[in-house]
N, C-alpha and C positions, 0 to 999 in steps of 0.2 A: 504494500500500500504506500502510495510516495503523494504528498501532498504539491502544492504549487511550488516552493520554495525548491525541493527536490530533498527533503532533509532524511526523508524515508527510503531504505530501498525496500524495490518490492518484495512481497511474503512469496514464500516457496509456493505457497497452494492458494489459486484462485478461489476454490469452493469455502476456506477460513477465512477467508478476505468478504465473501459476502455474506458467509453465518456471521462474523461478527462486525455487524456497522453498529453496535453504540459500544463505546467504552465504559469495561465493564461486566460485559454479557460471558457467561459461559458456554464455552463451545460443546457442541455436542458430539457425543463419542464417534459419531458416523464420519465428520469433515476434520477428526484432528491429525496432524498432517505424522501419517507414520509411514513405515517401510513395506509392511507389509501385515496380515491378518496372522494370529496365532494360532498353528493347526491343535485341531485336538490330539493329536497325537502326542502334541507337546506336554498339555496338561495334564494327559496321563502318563505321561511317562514320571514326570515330578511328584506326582502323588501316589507313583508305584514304589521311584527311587525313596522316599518320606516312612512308607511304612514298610519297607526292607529293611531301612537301616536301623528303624525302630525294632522292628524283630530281631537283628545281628545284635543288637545292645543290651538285648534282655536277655538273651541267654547269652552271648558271649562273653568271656572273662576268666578269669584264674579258679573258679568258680563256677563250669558250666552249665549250665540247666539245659534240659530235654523240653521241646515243645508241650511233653505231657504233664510236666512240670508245671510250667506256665501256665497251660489250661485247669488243671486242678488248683491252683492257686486265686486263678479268675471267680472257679465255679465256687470255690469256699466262701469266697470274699461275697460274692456275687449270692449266698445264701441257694447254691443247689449242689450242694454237698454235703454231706455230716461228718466228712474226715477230712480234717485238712489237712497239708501237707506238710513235711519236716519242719522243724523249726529254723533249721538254716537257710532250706530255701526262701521260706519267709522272711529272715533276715536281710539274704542278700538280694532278694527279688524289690521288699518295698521299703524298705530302710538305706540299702546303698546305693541300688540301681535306677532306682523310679526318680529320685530327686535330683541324681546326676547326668540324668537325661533328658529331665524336663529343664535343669537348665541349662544343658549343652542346645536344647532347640531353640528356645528362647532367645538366648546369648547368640547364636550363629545367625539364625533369623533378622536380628535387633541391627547386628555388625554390619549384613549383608544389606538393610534394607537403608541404613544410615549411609553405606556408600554407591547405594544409588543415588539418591538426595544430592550428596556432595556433586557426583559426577553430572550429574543433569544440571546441579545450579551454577557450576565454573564452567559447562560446555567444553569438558576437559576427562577422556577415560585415564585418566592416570592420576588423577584425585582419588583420596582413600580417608576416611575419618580421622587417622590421622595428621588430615597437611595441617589442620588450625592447633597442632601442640594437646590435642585431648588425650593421648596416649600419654606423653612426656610428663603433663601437668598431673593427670593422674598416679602417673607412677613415682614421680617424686613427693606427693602425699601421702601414698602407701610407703615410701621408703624412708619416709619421716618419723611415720607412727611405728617402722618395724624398728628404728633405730631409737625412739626412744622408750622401748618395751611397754607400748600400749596394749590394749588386749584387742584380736581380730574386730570385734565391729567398731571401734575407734579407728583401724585402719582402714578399713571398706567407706567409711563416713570420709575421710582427708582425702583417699585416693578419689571418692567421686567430686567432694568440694574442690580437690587439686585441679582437675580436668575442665571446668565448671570454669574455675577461676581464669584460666589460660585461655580459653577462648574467651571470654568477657576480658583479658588483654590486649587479647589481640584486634579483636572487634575495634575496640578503643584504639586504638592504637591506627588502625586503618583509616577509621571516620576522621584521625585528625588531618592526613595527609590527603587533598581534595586537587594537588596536581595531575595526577597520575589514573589509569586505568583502574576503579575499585577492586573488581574480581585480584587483579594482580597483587596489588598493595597487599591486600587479606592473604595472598597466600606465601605474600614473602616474607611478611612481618608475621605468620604462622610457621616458615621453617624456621627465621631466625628466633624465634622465643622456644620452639621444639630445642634448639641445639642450645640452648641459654640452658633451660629447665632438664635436657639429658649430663650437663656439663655439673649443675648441681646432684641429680642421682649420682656421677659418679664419684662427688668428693665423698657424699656421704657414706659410698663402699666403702671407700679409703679408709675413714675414719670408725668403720664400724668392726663390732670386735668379728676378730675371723672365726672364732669357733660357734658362737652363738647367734649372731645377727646375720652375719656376711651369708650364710647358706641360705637364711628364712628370704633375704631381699633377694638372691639369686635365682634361688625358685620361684618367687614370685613373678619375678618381670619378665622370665619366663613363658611365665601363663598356664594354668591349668585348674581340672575340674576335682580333685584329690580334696575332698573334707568338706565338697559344698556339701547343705542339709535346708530341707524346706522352710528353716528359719531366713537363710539367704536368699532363696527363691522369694519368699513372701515379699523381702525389703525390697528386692529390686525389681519383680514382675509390675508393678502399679507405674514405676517409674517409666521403663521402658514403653510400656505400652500409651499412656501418656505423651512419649515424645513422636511413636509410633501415630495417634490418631490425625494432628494437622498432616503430616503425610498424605495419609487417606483423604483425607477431607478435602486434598489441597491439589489431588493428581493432577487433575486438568490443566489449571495453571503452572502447574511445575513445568507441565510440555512447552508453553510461551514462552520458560525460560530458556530454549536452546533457539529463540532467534536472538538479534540484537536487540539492547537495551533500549535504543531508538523507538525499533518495530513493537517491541512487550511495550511498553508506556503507550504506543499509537491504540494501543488494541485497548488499554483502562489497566494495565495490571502497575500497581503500586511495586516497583521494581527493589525498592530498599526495605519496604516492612516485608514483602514476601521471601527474601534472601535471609532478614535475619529470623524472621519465623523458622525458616527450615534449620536455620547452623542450631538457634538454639534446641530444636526437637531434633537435630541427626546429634548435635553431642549430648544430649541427656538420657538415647540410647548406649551412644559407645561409654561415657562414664560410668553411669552405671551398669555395664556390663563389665568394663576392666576393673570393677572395684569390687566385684566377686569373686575374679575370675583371674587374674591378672590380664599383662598386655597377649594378646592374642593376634597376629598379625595378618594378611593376605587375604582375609574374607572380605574386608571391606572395597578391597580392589580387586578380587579374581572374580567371586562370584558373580558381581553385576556384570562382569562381561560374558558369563558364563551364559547366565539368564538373557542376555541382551539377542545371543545368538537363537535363544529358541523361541523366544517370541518378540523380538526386536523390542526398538526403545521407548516405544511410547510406552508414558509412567504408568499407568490406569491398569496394564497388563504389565510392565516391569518389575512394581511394584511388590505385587502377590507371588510372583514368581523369583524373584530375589531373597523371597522370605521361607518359600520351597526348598530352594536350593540351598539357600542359605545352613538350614538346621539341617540338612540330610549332610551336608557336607562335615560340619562340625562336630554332627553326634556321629556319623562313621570314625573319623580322623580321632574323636577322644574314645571310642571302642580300638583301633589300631594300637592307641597310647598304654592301654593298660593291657593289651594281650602278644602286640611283637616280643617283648623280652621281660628278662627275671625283673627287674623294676620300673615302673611305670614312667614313661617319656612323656616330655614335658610337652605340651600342643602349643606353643610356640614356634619349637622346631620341627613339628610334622606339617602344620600348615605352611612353612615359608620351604620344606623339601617339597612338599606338590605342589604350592602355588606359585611358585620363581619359577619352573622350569613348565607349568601352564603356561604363565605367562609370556613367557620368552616364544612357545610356541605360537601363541597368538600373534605375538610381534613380527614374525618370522613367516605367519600364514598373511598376515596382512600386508607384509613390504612383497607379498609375490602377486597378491588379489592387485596392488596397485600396477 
């Protein structure tokens, strides 16, 4: 849409040019300008791959259980039994496994659907939740409370306020510089406060004692699902999903944001509260996911491209399928972590061993596609 002056250039799609003439209007899901229609094939496959890896994680483990297992456990619970099943299975079926699972979906979901957000609102696939320092700022709050012998929810509290804090820096910190390209500012003035706040984590290793502290912060930044309990589910499910609903609520106009800022403003969309509506709801998923959980890397950059490829980028469909992928990916990878070897690996390094070398391959399919 280009006005007289010529300040506009025009919209990719004639048919969103004429659904939307008042500034304002929401477009309707038929004329928003995508790549292409999502087969069904798609969605089922993500909700095949969802409750495979659900079933791999119930019985998989150092600890195996039998399908039959599983189903008598259901029928007891479920009041169509009168014998129920060992006490250990009961143990390790809904005391270790049921709540390490539901937050491995949660958390993987929460990661994945926050870097979609990002990469749609910078018009940039190589944005990850953490470019704005949410990871960094979090984990030197948790490395604050390990170092000064707080107890675990004192540190899950500092690691999410940490994260919290560091984008409400950075934010600041952008709005004051009004030379420059925004999108840009935001994400430079987000690595540089990242490398500020990882330069602090590492003094605090330094200083912290090596036999008692220094292994707890290690494993931590890490990242892993080892001793979550539905008490931490409880704190952080409300949160996330909270930052998860403007998302939702918000898809349509997320898609305006992959024109120019010119074009979004022609069309009515308020380009600076809809930008920071999303950073604050994509970080108050990833905070409070790394403040259960610790840092857990690659999900918020691999999977959206993952999802992008099976039902392309419009948000409306990206979205729920980001959040498919997201938790199948996560609760596999933390099933991998506790049954590859004698002690359990940390998903830090299982997500960045599959997701770098995804990744690369995408990079690699892509410089030949061009």
């Amino acid at each position: 849409m280009a006005d007289k002056s010529g300040l506009h250039r025009p919209l990719p799609s004639n048919r969103l040019e004429e659904a939307i003439s008042q500034p304002g209007c929401r477009p309707r899901r038929e004329i928003l300008p995508t790549s292409r229609r999502a087969p069904g094939l798609a969605w089922t496959l993500l909700v095949v791959a969802l409750l495979a890896s659900l079933l791999i994680a119930l019985l998989a483990g150092k600890y195996p259980l039998r399908l039959a297992d599983l189903l008598d456990s259901l029928a007891s619970h479920l009041g169509g039994t009168s014998e129920p099943p060992a006490q250990q299975i009961e143990t390790v079926l809904w005391q270790l496994r049921l709540p390490r699972i539901l937050t491995a979906l949660l958390v993987g979901g929460a990661l994945a659907a926050a870097g979609a957000a990002y990469q749609g609102m910078f018009r940039n696939p190589l944005v990850s939740p953490d470019i704005l320092g949410v990871s960094a700022g979090a984990g030197l709050g948790a490395v604050l409370g390990i170092f000064l012998g707080l107890p675990l929810p004192w540190v899950q509290l500092l690691a999410f306020v940490g994260g919290l804090l560091a984008v409400s820096l950075v934010y600041l910190l952008a709005s004051r510089i009004k030379r420059h390209d925004p999108v840009l500012v935001l994400v430079l003035a987000g690595v540089a406060l990242g490398t500020l706040l990882g330069a602090g984590i590492s003094l605090l290793k330094i200083l912290a004692d090596p036999y008692s502290q220094l292994p707890s912060i290690t494993f931590w930044l890490l990242g892993g699902l080892n001793g979550v309990s539905f008490v931490d589910l409880a704190s952080a499910a409300p949160l996330m999903l909270a930052g998860l609903l403007p998302l939702a609520l918000l898809r349509w106009r997320i898609n305006l944001l992959s024109l120019s800022d010119e074009e979004a403003a022609a069309l009515g969309l308020n380009i600076s509260r809809i930008r920071l509506l999303l950073i604050l709801s994509a970080t108050l998923m990833t905070a409070s996911a790394v403040a259960i959980t610790g840092i857990i890397g690659w999900i918020g950059l691999v999977v959206p491209h993952m999802a992008r490829l099976l039902v392309g980028p419009e948000f409306s469909r990206l979205l729920p399928a980001s959040l498919l992928l997201g938790a199948s990916f996560l609760l596999l990878t933390d099933t991998l972590a506790r049954t590859l070897a004698g002690i359990e690996l940390p998903l830090g390094i299982l997500t960045a061993l599959i997701g770098a070398p995804f990744f690369l391959l995408l990079l690699a399919r892509g410089g030949r596609s061009a």
